[in-house]
C-alpha positions in Angstrom: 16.5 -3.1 -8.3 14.8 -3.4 -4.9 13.8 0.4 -4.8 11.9 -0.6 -8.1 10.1 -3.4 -7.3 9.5 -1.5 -3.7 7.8 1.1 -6.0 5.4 -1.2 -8.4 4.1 -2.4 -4.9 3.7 1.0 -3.5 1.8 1.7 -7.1 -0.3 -1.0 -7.1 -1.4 -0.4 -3.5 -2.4 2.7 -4.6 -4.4 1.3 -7.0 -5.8 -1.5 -5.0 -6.8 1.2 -1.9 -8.7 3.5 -4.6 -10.4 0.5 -6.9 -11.3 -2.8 -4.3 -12.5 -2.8 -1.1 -9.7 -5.3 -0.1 -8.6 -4.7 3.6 -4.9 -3.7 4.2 -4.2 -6.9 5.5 -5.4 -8.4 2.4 -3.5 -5.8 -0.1 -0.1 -6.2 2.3 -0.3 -10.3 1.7 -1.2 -10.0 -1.8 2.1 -8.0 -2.3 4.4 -10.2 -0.7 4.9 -7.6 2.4 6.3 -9.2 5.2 3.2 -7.6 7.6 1.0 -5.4 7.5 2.6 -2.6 9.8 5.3 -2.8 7.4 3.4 -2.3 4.4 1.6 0.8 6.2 5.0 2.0 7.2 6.4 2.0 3.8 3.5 3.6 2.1 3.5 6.0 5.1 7.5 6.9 4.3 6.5 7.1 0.5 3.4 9.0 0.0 3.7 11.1 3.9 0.2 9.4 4.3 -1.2 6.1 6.1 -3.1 3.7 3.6 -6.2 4.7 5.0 -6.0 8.1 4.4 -5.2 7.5 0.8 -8.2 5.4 0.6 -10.8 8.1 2.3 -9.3 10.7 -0.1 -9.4 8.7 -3.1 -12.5 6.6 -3.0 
């Protein structure tokens, strides 16, 4: 159950980081992350890239 909700976050980030301009402090609070270097760390761990760089390469 938690490895599914962990991975409707991780897809909405996604989305979020490609369609708003919302900063990753904004996107990590909006989905109930605990902080922001976790949110980075678990989309790092997923995806083997930072938010950021998901951003530049999808914008």
């Amino acid at each position: 159950m938690g490895a599914f909700i962990m991975r409707c976050k991780l897809e909405e980030a996604k989305s979020l980081l490609t369609y708003t301009d919302k900063s990753l402090a904004e996107i990590s609070n909006y989905l109930c992350f605990s902080n922001q270097s976790y949110f980075q760390q678990v989309f790092k761990k997923q995806y083997h890239i930072t938010p950021l760089q998901y951003r530049k390469q999808n914008q």
